[in-house]
N, C-alpha and C positions, 0 to 999 in steps of 0.2 A: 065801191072801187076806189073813188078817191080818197077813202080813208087807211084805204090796204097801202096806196102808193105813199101819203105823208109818213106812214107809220113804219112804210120801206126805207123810205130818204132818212128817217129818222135815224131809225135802226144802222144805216151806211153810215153817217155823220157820225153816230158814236161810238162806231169801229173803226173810225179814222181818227179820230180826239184816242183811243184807249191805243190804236196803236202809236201815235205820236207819243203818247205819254209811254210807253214801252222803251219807244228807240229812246227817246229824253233819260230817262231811269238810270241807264246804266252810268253815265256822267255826272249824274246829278249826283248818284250817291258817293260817288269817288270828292266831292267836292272838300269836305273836309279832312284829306289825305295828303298826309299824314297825323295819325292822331295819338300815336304810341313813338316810341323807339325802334327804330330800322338797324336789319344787323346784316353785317357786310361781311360774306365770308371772303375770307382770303388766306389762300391756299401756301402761306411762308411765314417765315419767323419774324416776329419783331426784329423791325432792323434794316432788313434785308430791301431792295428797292421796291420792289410790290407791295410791303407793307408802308413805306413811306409813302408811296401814291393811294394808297386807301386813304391814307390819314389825312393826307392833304387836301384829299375831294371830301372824304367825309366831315371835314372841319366846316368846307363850304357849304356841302348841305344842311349842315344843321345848322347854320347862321340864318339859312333860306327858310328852312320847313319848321325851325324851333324845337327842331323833332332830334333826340341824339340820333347820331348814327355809330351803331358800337362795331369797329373791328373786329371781326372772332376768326383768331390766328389757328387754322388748318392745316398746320405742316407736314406731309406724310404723306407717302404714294404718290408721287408726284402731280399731286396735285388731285388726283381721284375720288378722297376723301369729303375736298371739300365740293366738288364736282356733284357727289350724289346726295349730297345734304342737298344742295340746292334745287338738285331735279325730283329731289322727291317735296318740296318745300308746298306750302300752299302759295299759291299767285296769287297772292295778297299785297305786296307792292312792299311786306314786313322783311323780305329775305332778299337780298342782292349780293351777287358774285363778283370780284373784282379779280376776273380770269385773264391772264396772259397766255403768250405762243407754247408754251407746255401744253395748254388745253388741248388744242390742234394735234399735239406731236405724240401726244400721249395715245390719241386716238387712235393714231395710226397706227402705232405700234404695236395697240393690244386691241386687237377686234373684239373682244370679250369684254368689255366695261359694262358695267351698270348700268350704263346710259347712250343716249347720241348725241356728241359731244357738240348740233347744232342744233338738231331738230326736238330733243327733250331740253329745250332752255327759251329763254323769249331772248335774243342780243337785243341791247338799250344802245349802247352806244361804243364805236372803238373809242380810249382816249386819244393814246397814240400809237406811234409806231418808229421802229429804230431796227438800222443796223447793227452787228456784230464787228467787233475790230479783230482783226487779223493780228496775234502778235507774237514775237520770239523775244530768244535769250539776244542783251547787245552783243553778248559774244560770238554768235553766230553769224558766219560769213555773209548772209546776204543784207542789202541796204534800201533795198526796194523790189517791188514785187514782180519785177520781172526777175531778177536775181532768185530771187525766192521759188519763182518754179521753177526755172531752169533746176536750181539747188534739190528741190524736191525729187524732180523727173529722174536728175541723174546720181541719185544719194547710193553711197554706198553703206550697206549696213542696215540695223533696223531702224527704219524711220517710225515716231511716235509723234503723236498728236493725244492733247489731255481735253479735257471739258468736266464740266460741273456736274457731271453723272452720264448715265445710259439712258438716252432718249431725251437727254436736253437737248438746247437749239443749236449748244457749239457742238455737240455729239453728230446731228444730221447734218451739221457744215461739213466738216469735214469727212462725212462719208459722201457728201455730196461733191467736195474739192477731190475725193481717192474717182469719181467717176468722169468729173467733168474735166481734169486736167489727166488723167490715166494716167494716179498714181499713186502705190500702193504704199500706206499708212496705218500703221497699227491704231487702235485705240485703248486710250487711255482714260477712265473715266477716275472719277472723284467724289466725294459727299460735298459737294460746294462749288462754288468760283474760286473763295478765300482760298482754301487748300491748295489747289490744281493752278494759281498764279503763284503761292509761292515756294510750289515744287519745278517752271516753268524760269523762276528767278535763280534757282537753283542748279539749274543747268539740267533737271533731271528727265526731260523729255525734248522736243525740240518747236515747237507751235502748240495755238491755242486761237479757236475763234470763240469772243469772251464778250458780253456785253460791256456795250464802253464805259459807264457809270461804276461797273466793276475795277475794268481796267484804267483808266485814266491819270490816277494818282500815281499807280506804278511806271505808265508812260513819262507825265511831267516828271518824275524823278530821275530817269534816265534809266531806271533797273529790268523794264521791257522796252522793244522797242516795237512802233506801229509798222504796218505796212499799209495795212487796206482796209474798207469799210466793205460790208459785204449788200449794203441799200444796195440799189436801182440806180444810184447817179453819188455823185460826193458829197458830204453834208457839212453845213458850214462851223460845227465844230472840229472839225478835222478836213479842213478845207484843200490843206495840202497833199493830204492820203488820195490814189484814187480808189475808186470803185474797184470790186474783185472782176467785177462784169468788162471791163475795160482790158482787162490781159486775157478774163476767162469766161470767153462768150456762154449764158446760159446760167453762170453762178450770181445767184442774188439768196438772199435768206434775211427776211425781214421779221424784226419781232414785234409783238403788238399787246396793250392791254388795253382792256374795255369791261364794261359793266354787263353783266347778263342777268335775267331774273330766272324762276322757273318757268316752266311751259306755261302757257293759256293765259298770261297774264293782261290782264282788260287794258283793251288798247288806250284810256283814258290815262290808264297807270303809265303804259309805257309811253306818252305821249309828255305826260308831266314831267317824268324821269328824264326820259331825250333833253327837255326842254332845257332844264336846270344843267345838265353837264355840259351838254354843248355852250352854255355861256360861261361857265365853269372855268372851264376846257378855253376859250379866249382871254379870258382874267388874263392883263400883265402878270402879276407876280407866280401863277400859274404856267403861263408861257415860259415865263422868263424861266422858271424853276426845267421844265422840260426840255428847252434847248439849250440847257447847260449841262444838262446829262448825257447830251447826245443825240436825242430824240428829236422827235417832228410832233404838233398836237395836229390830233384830225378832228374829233367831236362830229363822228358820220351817224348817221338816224340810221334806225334800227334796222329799215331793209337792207340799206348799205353794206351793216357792219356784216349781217346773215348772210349776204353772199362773199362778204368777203370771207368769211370765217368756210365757209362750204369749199374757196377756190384752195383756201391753206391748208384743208382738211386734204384735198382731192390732191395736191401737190406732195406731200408728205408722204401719203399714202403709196402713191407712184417710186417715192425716193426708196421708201422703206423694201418696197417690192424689189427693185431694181440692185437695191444696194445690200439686200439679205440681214440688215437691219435688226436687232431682238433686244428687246430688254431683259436682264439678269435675272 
């Protein structure tokens, strides 16, 4: 009997040692990760702001992991292209998406995708997040954004609103300003921002909610002028704009990018990942780079960013319902 019982405890003791060594395991092997080349899809042209923000983060992580990190520019389908490479990628820590508010909008749009544009992906982390600027031709009567609905509400003729395509973020502003101010706006899309501002310079439509980093240059020039920022509150580069929220209770439309991996990815990876951007993401020159575009840095951890991205998902979707919404 007391050899049954040592050879019991025995037996317990090195199924507690085998299972510690189990949970230990999965960390342990991630320990020398990264040990190849990481490739960063992103869903835009060289150039374009999304691409610049890949390159800027990916410059830093590979300062960090010694490891490159190669951009592979995905431009097409607004973004779906690069969306399903990722979700079908192995969760290996080798594939990362450097997704913005497209992802979300896109979702919306088309309930048919490849994918679910929160729940087939791992979110690592948002970087940042920014408003849209509100802006018109100078030649255009109003000077400020009360002027500006008034002007809208009471237009005679057709009024037109342009944006960087069908199912970008100035596309569901504006369907979103045709409901929240009641009032009716054609839409005008575009293959770009470039385009669609300088057909907006042109006199040939009358508004545009445009990301500021786009618009800005055209503003300091005098050739557009701003009215509002469409955040949650005023941002201290356009500190004198107000909010759209402020005239039109209800309207905010925030844009966001952030790093996602595919599904299932070992929380060790995404833990690493997190780690590194969110310090990233506080770096001055980093900072500095972000709030000169317009933007805000957030560097939020990955359950953060998931529910943030589920409340953008569920917001859109509502808009798109409401507002009859379809891409071409």
């Amino acid at each position: 009997m007391y050899r049954w019982k040592v050879g019991r405890q025995l037996a317990l003791v090195g199924c507690a040692l085998l299972s510690t060594a189990a949970l230990a395991r999965p960390a342990a092997q991630f320990a020398d990760y990264p040990s190849r080349p990481i490739r960063l899809i992103t869903p835009a042209q060289p150039g374009g702001t999304t691409d610049i923000l890949a390159r800027l983060y990916g410059q830093k992580l590979t300062d960090t992991f010694k490891q490159q990190i190669v951009v592979d520019n995905r431009a097409s389908a607004s973004g779906v292209i690069a969306g399903e490479l990722t979700a079908k990628a192995q969760p290996d820590g080798y594939t990362l998406f450097m997704a913005y508010h497209q992802h979300t909008v896109t979702a919306a749009l088309n309930p048919k995708l490849p994918y679910h544009a929160v729940n087939d992906f791992t979110p690592v982390s948002q970087l940042t997040r920014a408003g849209l600027l509100l802006v018109i031709n100078p030649s255009s009567p109003p000077k400020n954004l009360k002027e500006f609905i008034d002007w809208t509400k009471n237009f005679k003729g057709a009024l037109n609103f342009g944006s960087a395509g069908t199912g970008s973020g100035g596309h569901l502003a504006g369907e979103l300003y045709n409901l929240t101010a009641k009032v009716k706006a054609q839409h005008i899309p575009y293959k770009g921002s470039a385009p669609s501002l300088i057909d907006l310079v042109a006199g040939q439509y009358h508004y545009n909610f445009v990301g500021m980093s786009a618009a800005q240059a055209l503003v300091k020039s005098g050739k557009l002028r701003a009215l509002a920022v469409t955040a949650p509150k005023r941002v201290p580069s356009y500190a004198d704009l107000p909010a759209m929220t402020e005239q039109v209770p209800g309207f905010e439309v925030v844009g966001w990018y952030g790093v996602m991996a595919p599904p299932k990815l070992p929380q060790p990876l995404a833990a690493k990942l997190y780690g590194e951007l969110a310090r990233i993401t506080k770096l001055k020159d980093i900072t500095d780079r972000i709030l000169a575009d317009g933007a805000e840095p957030v560097g939020s951890e990955p359950e953060v960013f998931r529910q943030y991205l589920l409340g953008d998902l569920a917001k859109w979707a509502k808009l798109v319902k409401e507002s009859g919404a379809k891409l071409d």
